[in-house]
Biotite code that builds the C-alpha atoms (Angstrom):
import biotite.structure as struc

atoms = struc.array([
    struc.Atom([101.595, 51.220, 55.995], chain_id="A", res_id=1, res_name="UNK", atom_name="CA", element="C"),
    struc.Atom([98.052, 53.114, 55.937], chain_id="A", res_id=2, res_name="UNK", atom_name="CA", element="C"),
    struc.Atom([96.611, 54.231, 58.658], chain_id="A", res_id=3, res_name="UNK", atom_name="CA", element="C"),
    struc.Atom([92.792, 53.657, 58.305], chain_id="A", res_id=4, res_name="UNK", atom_name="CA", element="C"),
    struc.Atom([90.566, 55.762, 60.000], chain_id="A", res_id=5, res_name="UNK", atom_name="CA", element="C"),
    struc.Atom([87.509, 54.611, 61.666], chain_id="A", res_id=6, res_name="UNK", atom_name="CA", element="C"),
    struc.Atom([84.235, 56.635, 61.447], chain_id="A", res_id=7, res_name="UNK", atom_name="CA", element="C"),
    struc.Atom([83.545, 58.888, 64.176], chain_id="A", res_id=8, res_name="UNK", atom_name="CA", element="C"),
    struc.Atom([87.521, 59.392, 64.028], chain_id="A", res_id=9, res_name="UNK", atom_name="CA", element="C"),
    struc.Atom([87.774, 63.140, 65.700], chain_id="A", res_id=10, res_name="UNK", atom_name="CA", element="C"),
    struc.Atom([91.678, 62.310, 66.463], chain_id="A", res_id=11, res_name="UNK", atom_name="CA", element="C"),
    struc.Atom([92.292, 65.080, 63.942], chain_id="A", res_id=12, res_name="UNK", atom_name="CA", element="C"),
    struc.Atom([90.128, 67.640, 65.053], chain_id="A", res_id=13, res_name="UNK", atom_name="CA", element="C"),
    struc.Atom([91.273, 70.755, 67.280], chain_id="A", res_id=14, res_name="UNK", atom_name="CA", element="C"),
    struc.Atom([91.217, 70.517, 70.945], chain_id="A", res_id=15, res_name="UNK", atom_name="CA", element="C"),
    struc.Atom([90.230, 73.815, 71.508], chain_id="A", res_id=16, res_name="UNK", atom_name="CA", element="C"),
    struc.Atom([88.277, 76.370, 70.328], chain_id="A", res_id=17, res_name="UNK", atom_name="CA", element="C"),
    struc.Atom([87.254, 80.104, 70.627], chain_id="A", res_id=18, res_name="UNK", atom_name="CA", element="C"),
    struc.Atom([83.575, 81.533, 71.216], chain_id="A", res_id=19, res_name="UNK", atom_name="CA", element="C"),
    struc.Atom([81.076, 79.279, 70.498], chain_id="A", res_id=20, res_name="UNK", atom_name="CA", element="C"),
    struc.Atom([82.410, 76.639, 69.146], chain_id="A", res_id=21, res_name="UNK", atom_name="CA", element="C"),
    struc.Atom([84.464, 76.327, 72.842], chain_id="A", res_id=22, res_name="UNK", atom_name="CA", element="C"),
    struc.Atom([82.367, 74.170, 75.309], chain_id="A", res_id=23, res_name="UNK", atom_name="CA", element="C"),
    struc.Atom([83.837, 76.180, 78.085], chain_id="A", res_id=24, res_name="UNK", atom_name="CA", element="C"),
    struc.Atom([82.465, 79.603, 76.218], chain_id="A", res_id=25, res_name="UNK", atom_name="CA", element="C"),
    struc.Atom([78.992, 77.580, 76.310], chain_id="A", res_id=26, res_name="UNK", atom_name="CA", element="C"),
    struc.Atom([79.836, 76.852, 80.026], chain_id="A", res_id=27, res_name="UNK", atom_name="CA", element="C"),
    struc.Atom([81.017, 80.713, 80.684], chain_id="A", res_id=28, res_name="UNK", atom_name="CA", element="C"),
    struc.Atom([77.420, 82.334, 78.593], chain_id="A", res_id=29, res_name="UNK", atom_name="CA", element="C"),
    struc.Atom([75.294, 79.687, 81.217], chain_id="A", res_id=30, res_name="UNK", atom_name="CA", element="C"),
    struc.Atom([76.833, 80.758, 84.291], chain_id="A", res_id=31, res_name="UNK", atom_name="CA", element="C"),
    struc.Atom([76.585, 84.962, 83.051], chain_id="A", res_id=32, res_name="UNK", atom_name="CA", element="C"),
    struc.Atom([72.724, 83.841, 82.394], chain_id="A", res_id=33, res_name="UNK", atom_name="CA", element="C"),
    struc.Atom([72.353, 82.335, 85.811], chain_id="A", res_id=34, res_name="UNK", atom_name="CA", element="C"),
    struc.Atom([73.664, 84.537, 87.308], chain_id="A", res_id=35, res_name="UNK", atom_name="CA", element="C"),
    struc.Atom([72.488, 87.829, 85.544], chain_id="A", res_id=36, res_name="UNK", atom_name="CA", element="C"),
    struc.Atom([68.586, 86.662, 86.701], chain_id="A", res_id=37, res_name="UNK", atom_name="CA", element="C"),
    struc.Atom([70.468, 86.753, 90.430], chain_id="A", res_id=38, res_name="UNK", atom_name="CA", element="C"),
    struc.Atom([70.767, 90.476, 89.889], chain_id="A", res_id=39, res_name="UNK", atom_name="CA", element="C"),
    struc.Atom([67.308, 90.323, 88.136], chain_id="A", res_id=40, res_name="UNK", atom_name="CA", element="C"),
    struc.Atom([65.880, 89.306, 91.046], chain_id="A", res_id=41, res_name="UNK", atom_name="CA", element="C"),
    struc.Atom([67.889, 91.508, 93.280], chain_id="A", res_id=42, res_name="UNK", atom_name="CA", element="C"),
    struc.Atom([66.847, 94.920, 90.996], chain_id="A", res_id=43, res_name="UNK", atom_name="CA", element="C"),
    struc.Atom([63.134, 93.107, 91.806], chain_id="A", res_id=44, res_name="UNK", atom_name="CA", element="C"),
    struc.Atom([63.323, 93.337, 95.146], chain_id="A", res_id=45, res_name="UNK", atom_name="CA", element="C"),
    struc.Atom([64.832, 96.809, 95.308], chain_id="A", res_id=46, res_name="UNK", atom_name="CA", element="C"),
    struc.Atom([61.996, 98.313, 93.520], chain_id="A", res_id=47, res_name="UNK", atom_name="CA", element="C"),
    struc.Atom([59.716, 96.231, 95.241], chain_id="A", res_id=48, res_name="UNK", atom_name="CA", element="C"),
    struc.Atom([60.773, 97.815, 98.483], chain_id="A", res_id=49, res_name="UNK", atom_name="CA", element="C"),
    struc.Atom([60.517, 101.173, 96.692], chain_id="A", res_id=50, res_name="UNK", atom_name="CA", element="C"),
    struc.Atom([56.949, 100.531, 96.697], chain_id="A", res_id=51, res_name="UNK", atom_name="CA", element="C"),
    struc.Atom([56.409, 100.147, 99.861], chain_id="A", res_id=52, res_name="UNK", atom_name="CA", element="C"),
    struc.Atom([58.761, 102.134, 101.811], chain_id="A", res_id=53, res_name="UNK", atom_name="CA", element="C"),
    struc.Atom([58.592, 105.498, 101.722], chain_id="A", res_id=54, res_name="UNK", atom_name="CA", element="C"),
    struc.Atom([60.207, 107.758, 101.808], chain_id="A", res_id=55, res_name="UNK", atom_name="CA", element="C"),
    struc.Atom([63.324, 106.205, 99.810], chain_id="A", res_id=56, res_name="UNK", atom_name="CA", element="C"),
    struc.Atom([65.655, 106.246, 101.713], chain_id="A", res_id=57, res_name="UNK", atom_name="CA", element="C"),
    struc.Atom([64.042, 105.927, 104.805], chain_id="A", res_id=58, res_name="UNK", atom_name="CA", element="C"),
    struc.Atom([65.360, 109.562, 106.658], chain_id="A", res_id=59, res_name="UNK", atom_name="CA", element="C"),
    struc.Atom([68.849, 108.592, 105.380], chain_id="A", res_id=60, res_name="UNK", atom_name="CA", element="C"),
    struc.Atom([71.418, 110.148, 103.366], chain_id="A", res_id=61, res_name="UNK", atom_name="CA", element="C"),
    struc.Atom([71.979, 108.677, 99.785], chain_id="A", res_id=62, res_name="UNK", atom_name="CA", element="C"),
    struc.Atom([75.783, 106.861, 99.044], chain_id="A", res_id=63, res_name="UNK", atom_name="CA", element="C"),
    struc.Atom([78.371, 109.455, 98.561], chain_id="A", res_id=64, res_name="UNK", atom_name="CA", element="C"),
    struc.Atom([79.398, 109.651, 95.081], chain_id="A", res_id=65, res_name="UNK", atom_name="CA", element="C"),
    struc.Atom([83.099, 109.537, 94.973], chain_id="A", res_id=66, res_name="UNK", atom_name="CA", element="C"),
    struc.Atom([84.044, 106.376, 95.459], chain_id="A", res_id=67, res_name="UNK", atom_name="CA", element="C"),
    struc.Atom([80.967, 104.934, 93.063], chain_id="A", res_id=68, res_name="UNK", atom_name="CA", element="C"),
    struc.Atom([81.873, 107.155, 90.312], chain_id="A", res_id=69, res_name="UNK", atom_name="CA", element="C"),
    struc.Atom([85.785, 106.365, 90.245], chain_id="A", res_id=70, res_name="UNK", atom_name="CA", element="C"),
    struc.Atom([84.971, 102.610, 90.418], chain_id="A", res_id=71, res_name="UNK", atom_name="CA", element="C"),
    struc.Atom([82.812, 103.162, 87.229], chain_id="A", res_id=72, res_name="UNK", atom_name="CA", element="C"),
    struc.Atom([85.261, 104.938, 85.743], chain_id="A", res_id=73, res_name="UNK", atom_name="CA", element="C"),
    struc.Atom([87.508, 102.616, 86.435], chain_id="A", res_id=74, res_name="UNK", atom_name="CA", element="C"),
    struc.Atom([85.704, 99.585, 85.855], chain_id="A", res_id=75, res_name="UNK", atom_name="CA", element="C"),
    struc.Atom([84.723, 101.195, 81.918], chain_id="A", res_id=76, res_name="UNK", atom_name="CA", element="C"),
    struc.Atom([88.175, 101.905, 81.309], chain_id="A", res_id=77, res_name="UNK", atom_name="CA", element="C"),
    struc.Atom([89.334, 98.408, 81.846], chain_id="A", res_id=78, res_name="UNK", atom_name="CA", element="C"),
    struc.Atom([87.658, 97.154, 79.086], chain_id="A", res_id=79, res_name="UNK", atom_name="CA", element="C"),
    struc.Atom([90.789, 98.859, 76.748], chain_id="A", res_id=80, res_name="UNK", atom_name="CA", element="C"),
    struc.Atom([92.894, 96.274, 78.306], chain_id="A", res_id=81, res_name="UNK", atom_name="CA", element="C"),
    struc.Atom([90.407, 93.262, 78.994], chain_id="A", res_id=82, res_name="UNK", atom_name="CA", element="C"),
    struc.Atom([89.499, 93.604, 75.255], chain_id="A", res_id=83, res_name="UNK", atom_name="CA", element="C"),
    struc.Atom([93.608, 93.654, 74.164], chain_id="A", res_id=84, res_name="UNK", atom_name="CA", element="C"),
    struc.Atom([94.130, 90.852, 75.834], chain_id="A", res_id=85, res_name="UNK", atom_name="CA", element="C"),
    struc.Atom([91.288, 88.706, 74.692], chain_id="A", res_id=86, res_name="UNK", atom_name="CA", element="C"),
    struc.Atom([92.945, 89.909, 70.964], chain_id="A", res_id=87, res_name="UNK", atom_name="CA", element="C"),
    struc.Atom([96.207, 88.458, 72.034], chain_id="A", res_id=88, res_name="UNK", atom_name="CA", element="C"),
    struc.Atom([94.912, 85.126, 73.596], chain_id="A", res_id=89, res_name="UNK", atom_name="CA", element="C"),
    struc.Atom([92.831, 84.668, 69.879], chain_id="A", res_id=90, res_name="UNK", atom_name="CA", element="C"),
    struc.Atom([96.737, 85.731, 68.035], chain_id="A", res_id=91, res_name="UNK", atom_name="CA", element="C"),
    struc.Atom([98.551, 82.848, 70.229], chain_id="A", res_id=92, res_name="UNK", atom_name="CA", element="C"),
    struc.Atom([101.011, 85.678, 71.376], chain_id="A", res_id=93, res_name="UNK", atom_name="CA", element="C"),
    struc.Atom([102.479, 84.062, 74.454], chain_id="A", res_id=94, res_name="UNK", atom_name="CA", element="C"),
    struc.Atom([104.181, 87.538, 76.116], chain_id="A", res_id=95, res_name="UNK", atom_name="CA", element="C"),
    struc.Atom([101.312, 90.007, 75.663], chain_id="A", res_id=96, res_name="UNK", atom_name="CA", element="C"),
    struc.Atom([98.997, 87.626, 76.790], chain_id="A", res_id=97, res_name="UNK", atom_name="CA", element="C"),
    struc.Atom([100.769, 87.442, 80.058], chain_id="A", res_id=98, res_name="UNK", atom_name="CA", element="C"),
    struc.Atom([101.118, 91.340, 80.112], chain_id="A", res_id=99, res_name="UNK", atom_name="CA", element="C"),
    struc.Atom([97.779, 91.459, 79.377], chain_id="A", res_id=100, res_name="UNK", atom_name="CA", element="C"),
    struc.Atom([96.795, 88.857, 82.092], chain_id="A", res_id=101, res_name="UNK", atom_name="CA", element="C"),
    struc.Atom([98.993, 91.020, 84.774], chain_id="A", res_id=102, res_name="UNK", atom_name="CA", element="C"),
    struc.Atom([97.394, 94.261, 83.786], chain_id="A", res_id=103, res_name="UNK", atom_name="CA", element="C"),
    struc.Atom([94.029, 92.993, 84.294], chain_id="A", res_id=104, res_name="UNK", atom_name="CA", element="C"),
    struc.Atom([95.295, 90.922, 87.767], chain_id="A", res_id=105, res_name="UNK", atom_name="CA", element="C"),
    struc.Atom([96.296, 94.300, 88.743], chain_id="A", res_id=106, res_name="UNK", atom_name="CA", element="C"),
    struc.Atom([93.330, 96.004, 87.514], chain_id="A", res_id=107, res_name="UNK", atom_name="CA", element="C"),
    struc.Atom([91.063, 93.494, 89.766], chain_id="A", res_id=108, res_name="UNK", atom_name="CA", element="C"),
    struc.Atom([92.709, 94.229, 92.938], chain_id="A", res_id=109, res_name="UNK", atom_name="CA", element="C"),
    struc.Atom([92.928, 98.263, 92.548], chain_id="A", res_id=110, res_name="UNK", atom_name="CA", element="C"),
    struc.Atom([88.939, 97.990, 91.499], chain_id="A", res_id=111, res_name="UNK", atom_name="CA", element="C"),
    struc.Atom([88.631, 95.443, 94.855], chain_id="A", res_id=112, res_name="UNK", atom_name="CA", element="C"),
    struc.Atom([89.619, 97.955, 96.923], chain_id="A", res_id=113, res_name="UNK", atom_name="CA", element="C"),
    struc.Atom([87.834, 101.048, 95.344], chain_id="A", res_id=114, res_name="UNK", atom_name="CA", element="C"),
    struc.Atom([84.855, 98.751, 96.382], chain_id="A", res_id=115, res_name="UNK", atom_name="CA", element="C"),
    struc.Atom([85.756, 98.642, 99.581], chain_id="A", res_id=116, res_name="UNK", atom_name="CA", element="C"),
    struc.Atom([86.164, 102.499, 100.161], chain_id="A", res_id=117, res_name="UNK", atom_name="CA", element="C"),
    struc.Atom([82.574, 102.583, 98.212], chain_id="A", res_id=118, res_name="UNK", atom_name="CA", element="C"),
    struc.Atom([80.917, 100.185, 101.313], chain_id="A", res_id=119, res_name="UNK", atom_name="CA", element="C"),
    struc.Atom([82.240, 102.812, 103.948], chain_id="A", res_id=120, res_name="UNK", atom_name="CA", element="C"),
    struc.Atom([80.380, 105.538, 101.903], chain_id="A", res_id=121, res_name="UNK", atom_name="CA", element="C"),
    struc.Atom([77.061, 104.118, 101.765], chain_id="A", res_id=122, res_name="UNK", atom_name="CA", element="C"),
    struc.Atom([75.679, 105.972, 104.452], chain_id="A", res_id=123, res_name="UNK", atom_name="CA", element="C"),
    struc.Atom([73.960, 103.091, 105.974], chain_id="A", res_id=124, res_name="UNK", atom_name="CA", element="C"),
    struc.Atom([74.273, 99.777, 107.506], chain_id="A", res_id=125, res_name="UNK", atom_name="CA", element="C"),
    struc.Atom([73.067, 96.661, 106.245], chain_id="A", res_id=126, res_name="UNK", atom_name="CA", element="C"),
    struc.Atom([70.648, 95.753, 108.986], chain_id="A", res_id=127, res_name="UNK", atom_name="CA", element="C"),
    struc.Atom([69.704, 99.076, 109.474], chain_id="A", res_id=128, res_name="UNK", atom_name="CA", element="C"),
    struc.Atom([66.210, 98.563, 107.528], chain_id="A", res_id=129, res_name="UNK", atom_name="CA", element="C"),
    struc.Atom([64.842, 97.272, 104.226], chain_id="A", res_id=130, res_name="UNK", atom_name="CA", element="C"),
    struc.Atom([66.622, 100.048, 102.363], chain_id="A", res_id=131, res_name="UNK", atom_name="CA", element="C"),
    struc.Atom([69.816, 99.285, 104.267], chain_id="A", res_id=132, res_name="UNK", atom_name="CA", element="C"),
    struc.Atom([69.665, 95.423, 102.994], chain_id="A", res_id=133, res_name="UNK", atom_name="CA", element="C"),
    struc.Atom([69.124, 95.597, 99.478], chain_id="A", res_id=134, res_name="UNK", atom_name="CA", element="C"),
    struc.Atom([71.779, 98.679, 99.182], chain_id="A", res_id=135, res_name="UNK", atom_name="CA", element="C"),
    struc.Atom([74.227, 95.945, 100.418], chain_id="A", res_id=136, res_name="UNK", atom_name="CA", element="C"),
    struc.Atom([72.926, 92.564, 98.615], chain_id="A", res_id=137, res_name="UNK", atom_name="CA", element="C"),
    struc.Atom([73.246, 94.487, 95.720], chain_id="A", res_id=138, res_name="UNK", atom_name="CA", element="C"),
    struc.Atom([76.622, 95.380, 96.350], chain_id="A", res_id=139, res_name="UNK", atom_name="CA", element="C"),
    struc.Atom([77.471, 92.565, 97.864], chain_id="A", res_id=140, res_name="UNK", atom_name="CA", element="C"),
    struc.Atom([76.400, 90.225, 94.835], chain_id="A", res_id=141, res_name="UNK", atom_name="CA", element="C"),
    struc.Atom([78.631, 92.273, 92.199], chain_id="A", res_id=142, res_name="UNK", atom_name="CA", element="C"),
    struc.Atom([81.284, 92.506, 94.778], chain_id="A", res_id=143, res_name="UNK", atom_name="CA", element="C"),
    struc.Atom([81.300, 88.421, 94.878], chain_id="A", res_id=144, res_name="UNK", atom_name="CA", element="C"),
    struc.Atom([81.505, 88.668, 90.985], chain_id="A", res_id=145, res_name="UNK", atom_name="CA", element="C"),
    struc.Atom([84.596, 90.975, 91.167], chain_id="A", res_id=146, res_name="UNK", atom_name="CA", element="C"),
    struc.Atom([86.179, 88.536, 93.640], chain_id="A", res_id=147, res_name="UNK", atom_name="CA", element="C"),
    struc.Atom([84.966, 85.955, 91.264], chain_id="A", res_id=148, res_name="UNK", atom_name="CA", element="C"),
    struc.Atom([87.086, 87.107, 88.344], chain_id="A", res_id=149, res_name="UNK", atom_name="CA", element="C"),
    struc.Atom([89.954, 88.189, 90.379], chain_id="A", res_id=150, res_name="UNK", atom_name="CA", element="C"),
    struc.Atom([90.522, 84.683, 91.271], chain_id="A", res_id=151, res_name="UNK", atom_name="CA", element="C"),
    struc.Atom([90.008, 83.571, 87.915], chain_id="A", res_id=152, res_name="UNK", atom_name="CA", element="C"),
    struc.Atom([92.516, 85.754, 86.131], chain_id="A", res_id=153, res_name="UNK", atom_name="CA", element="C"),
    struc.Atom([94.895, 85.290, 88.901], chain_id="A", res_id=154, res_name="UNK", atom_name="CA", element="C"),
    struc.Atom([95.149, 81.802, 88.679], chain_id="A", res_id=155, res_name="UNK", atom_name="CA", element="C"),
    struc.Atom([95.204, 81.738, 84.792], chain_id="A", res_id=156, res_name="UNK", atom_name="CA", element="C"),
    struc.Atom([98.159, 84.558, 85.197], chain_id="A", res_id=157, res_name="UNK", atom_name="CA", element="C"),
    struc.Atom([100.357, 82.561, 87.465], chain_id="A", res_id=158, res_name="UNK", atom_name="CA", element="C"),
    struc.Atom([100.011, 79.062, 85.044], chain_id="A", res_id=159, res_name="UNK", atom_name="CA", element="C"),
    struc.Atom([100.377, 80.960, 82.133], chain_id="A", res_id=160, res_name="UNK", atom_name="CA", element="C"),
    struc.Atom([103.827, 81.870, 83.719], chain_id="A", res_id=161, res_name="UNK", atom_name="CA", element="C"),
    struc.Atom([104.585, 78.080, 85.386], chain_id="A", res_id=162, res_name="UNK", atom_name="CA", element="C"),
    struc.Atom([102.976, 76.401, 82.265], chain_id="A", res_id=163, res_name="UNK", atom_name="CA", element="C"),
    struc.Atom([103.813, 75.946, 79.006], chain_id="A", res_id=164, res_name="UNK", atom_name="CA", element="C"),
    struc.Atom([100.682, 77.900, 77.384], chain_id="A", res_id=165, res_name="UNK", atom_name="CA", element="C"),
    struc.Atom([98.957, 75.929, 74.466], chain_id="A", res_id=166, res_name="UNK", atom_name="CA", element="C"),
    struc.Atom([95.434, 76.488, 72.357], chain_id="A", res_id=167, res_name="UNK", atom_name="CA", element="C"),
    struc.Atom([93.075, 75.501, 75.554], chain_id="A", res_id=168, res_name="UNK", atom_name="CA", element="C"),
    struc.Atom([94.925, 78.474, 77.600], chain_id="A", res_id=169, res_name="UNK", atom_name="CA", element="C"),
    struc.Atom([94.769, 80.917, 75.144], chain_id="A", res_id=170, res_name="UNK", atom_name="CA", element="C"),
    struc.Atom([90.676, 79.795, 74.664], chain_id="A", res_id=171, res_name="UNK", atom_name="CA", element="C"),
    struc.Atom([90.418, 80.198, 78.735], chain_id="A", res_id=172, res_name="UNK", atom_name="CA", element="C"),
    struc.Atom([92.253, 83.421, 78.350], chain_id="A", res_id=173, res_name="UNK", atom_name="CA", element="C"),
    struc.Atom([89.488, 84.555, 76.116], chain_id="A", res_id=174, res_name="UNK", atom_name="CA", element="C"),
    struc.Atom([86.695, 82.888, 78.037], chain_id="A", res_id=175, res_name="UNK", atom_name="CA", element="C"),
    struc.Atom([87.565, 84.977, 81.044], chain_id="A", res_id=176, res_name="UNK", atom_name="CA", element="C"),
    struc.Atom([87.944, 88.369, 79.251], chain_id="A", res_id=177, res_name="UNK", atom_name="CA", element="C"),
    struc.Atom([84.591, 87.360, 78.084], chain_id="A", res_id=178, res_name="UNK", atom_name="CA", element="C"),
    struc.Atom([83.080, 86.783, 81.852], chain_id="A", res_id=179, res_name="UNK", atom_name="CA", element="C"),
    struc.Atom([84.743, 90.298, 82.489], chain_id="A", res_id=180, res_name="UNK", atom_name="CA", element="C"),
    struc.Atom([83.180, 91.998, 80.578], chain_id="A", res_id=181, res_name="UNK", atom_name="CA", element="C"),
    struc.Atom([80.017, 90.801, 82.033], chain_id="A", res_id=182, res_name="UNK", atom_name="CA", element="C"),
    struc.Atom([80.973, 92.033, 85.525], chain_id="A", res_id=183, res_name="UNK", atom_name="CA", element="C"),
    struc.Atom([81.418, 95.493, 83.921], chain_id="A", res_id=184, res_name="UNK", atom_name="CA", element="C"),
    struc.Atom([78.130, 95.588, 82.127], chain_id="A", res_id=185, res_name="UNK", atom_name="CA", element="C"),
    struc.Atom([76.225, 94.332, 85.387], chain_id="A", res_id=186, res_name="UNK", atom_name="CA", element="C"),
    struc.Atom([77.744, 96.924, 87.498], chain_id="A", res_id=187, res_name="UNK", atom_name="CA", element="C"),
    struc.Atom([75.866, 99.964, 85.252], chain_id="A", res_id=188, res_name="UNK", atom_name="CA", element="C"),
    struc.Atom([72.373, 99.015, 86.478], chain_id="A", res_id=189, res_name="UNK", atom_name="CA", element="C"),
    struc.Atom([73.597, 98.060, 89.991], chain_id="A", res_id=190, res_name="UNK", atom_name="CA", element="C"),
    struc.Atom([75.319, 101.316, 89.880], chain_id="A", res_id=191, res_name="UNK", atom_name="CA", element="C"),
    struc.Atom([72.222, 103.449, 88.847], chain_id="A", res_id=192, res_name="UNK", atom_name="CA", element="C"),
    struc.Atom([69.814, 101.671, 91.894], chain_id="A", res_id=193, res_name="UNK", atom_name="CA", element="C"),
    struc.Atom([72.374, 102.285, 94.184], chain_id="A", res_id=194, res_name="UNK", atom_name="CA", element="C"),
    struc.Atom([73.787, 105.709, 93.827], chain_id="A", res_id=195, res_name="UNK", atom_name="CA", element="C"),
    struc.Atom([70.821, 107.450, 91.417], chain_id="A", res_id=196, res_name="UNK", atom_name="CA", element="C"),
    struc.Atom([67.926, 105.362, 93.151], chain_id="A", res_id=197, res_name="UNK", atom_name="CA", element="C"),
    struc.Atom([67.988, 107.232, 96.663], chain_id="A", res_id=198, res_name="UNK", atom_name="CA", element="C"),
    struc.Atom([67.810, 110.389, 95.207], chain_id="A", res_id=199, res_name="UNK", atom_name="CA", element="C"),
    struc.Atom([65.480, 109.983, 92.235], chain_id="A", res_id=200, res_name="UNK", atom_name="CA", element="C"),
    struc.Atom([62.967, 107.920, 93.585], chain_id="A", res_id=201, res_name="UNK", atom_name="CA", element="C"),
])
């Protein structure tokens, strides 16, 4: 017997996709936007402040280096794995996506607590004055971000290990390489105000 289709039939269409034909990607490049005019506004108020307290910093000593430069480092270099696995979701390979998905778990939580070595070296407090507060809402925003997409990949890890993983997996696999990246990017002007800032301005 024929099966007749109805129009507006979409019973034979995918049910996922990857970039932007993916709602979720859609979803993923609105929440980046949103949230990259947060640090907008947050590199406004820093030079704001610039401009009206001098000198910069106010008699303190700038961030130590160390910590900022190895989680920059380190934060760069994880885009040879983020960018693999992203490849792997888009090839529908179940085990190096999972690898992948570990690696970057485990990249998360190693760059988490670089971060938290890099508050104890910023030479300041965060109520100490104006300088003092935007040195830590800036960290602190990016900081939320890491946390953010730690979560993320951690959940999506452990499913992709108690679920069977199909085409809308893979797609979020991809999404949240994508979102990644993003928190890498972010960091390099966040990184420049905070460590170069103090002593160039």
């Amino acid at each position: 017997m024929t099966r007749h289709r109805l129009v507006g039939d979409l019973s034979d269409l995918p049910d996922h996709a990857f970039g932007s034909r993916s709602l979720m990607w859609w979803a993923v490049v609105g929440f980046m936007l949103i949230e990259g005019a947060g640090f907008l506004l947050a590199g406004g108020a820093y030079f704001f402040l610039v401009g009206h307290v001098q000198p910069w910093p106010p008699g303190q000593v700038p961030p130590g280096l160390t910590w900022g430069v190895i989680f920059t480092v380190l934060a760069l270099l994880s885009e040879v794995p983020n960018a693999w696995t992203k490849g792997q979701a888009q090839a529908y390979r179940d085990g190096p996506t999972r690898l992948g998905l570990v690696i970057m778990s485990l990249v998360g939580a190693v760059l988490l607590g670089v971060r938290w070595l890099e508050f104890g070296a910023l030479n300041t407090r965060w109520d100490a004055d104006p300088y003092g507060s935007i040195i830590w809402a800036l960290m602190v925003l990016h900081t939320l971000h890491v946390i953010t997409d730690l979560g993320d990949t951690i959940f999506i890890t452990v499913t992709s290990f108690t679920h069977p993983i199909d085409g809308n997996h893979y797609s979020g696999v991809a999404d949240n390489c994508l979102y990644w990246r993003f928190v890498v990017v972010t960091w390099l002007p966040i990184a420049a105000l905070v460590y170069l800032g103090p002593r160039l301005l």
